[in-house]
C-alpha positions in Angstrom: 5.4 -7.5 15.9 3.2 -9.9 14.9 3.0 -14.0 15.5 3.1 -15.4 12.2 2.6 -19.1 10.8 4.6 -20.3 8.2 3.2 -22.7 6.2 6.2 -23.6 3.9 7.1 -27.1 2.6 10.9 -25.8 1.3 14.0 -26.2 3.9 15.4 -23.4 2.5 13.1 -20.8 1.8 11.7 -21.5 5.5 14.4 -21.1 7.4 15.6 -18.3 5.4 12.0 -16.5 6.1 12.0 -17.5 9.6 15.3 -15.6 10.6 14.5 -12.8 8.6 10.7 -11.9 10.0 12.5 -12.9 13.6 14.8 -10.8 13.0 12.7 -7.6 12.1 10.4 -9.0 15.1 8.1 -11.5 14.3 7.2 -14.6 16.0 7.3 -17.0 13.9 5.8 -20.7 13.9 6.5 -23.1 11.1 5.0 -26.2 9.8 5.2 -27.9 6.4 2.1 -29.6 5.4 -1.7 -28.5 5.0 -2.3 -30.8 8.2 0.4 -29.3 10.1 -1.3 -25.8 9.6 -4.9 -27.0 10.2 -4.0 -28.6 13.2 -2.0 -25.2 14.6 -5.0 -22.9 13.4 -7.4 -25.2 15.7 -4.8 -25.3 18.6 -3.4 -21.8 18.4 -4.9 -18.1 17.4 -1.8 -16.6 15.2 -2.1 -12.7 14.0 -1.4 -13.5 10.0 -0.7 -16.5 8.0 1.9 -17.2 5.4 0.6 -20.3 3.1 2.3 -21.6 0.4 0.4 -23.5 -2.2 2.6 -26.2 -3.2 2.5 -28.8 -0.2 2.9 -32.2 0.1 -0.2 -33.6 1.3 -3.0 -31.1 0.2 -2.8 -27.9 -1.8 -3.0 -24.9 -0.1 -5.8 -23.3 -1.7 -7.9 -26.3 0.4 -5.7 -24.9 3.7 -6.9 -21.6 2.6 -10.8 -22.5 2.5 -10.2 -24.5 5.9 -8.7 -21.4 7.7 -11.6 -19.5 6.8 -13.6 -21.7 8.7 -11.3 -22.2 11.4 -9.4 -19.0 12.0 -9.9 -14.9 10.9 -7.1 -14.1 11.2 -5.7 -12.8 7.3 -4.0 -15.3 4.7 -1.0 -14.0 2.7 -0.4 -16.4 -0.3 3.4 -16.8 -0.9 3.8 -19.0 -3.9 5.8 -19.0 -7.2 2.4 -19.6 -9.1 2.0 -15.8 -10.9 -0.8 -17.2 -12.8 -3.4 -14.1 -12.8 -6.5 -16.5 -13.0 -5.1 -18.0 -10.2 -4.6 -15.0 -8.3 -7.9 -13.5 -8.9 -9.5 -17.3 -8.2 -7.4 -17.1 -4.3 -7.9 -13.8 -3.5 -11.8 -13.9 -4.1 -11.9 -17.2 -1.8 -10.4 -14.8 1.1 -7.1 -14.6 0.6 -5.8 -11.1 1.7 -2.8 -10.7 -0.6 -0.5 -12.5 -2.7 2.8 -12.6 -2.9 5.2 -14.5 -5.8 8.5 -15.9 -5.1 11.1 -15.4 -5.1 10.9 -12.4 -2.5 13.1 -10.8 0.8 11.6 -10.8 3.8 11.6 -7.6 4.5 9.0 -7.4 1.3 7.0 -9.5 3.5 7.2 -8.1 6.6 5.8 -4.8 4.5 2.9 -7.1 3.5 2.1 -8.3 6.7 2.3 -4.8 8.2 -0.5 -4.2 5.1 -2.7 -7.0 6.4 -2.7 -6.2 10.0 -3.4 -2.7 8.8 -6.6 -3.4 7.1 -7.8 -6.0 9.3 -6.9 -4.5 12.8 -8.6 -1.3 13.2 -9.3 0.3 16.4 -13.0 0.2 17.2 -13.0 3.7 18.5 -11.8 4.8 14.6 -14.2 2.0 12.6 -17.7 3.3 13.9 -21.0 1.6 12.2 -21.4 2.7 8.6 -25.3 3.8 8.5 -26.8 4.9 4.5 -30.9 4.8 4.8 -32.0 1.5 6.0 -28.3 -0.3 4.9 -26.6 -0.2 8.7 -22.7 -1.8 8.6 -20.9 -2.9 12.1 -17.1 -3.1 10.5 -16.1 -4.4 14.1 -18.2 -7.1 14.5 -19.1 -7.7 10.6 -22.2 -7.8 10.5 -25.2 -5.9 8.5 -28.4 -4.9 8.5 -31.0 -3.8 6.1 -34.1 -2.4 8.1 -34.8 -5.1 11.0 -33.1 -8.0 8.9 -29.7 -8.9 9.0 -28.2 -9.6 5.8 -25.2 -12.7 5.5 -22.5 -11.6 3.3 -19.3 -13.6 2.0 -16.1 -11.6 3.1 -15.4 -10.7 -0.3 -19.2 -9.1 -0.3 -18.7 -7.3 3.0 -15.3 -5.4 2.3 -17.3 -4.5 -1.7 -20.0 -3.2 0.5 -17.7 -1.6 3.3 -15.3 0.3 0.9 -18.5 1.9 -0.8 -20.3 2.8 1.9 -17.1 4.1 3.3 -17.8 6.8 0.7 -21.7 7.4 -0.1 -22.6 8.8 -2.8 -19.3 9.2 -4.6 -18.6 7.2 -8.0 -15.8 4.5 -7.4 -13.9 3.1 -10.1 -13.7 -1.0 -10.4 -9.8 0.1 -10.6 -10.3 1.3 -7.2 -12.3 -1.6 -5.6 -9.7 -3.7 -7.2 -7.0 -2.4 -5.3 -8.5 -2.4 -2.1 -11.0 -5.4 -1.6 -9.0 -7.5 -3.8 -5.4 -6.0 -3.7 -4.9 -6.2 -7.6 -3.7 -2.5 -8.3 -3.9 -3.3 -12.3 -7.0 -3.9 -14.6 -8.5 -6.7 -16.7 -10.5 -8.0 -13.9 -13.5 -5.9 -13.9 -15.4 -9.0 -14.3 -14.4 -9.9 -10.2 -16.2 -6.6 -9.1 -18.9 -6.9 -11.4 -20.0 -10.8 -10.3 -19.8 -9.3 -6.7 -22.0 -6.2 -7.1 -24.2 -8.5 -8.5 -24.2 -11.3 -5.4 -24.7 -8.3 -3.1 -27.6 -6.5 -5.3 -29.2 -10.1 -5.1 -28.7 -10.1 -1.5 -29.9 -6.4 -0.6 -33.3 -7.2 -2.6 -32.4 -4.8 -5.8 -30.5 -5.6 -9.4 -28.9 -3.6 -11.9 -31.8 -2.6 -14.1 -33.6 -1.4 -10.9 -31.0 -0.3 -8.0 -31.5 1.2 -4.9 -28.2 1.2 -2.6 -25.7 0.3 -5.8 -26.1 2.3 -9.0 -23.3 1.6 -11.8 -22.5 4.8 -13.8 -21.4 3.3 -17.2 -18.0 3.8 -18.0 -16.9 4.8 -14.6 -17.7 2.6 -11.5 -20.0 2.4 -9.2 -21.3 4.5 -6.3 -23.9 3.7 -3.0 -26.8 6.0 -2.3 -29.4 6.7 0.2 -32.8 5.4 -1.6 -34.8 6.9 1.2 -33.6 10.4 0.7 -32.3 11.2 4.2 -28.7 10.9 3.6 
C-alpha cells in the first residue's frame, strides 16, 4: 500500500484512477492543478506521485522540477504526450518513469510497486558502495572522493550507483538506460554519454584520461579501482 497523489486535471480519468489504486490498496489524494500539488507536497509527505503534464495553470514538467525541491519522494509521469524527446527531456529532470495514456490502473499500480522498489531499500541490504578512494552512501546519497564530498544531480548519482554496483564489469548504455532512466529501448545513447561526462568532470577525470569511468568502444562502460586495491 502506498499513499499516492494524484495530480490529474481530467474528471474522468481521476476518478476512474482513484477507485481503481483504492481499490488494489492505495491511498489516494487528488488535486487538479500544479498549485494544488505544490501546496500538498509542502503540507504532506506522500510515498509516490502521479503528475500529469497537461494542467490548467502550469505545466507539469514545472510541478515536476518544484517537487524535486520540495519532496523525494519519486514522480511517475502519466500523460498522453509519447513524444520520446520529451520522455528522455522528463526523465533526465528526475522523473522516475513514464507512463502514456490511456492505461488501467492496475498497469499503474505495477509501476508504482516499480518505483517504491527502487527507491525504498532496506538499509541493512543498501550498504556503502566503496571502489579506491570513490566511497557511495545509497541510504543517505551522498559521496565521497578521498576527504571531499562530491555533489551530484540524481540522474548522476543513480549513473554512478548502478556502476559501482558492479566494479569492474563492462555495462552497456542499453543497460544504464533501462535502469537509471527506465527506457528499455535504444537511440538514446547520447543521455548516458552527456552524464558520464558531467560525472567525469565532477570526479576530476575525462574520457581521454579516466580513472574511475573507462568507456570500452562499442560496448559500454565499466568503473575501476585506479589505486589498484580493489
Amino acid at each position: 500500500m502506498a499513499q499516492v497523489l494524484l495530480v490529474e486535471d481530467d474528471s474522468a480519468i481521476r476518478t476512474a484512477l482513484t477507485r481503481g489504486l483504492s481499490d488494489l490498496g492505495h491511498v489516494v489524494a487528488s488535486v487538479t492543478t500544479g498549485a494544488e500539488a505544490i501546496a500538498s507536497l509542502s503540507a504532506h509527505r506522500p510515498d509516490v506521485i502521479l503528475l500529469d503534464l497537461g494542467l490548467p495553470d502550469i505545466d507539469g514538467s514545472n510541478v515536476l522540477a518544484m517537487s524535486r525541491v520540495l519532496d523525494s519522494a519519486p514522480v511517475i509521469v502519466a500523460t498522453a504526450r509519447d513524444d520520446e524527446r520529451e520522455i528522455v527531456r522528463l526523465l533526465d529532470a528526475g522523473a522516475d518513469d513514464y507512463l502514456v495514456k490511456p492505461f488501467s490502473a492496475a498497469q499503474m499500480d505495477a509501476r508504482i510497486r516499480a518505483v517504491l522498489r527502487r527507491t525504498q531499500t532496506p538499509a541493512a541490504a543498501d550498504p556503502a558502495l566503496v571502489v579506491g578512494d570513490l566511497r557511495l552512501d545509497p541510504v543517505g546519497r551522498t559521496v565521497r572522493l578521498a576527504d571531499r564530498e562530491i555533489e551530484l544531480t540524481r540522474k548522476e548519482f543513480d549513473l554512478l550507483q548502478a556502476l559501482m554496483q558492479r566494479p569492474g564489469e563492462v555495462v552497456s548504455k542499453r543497460r544504464l538506460l533501462a535502469e537509471v532512466w527506465q527506457l528499455p529501448w535504444g537511440g538514446a545513447d547520447r543521455t548516458v554519454d552527456v552524464h558520464l561526462s558531467w560525472l567525469r568532470r565532477k570526479l576530476g577525470e575525462t574520457a581521454a584520461e579516466p580513472r574511475y569511468l573507462v568507456s570500452v568502444r562499442g560496448v559500454g562502460v565499466k568503473l575501476v579501482d585506479p589505486t589498484g586495491r580493489g
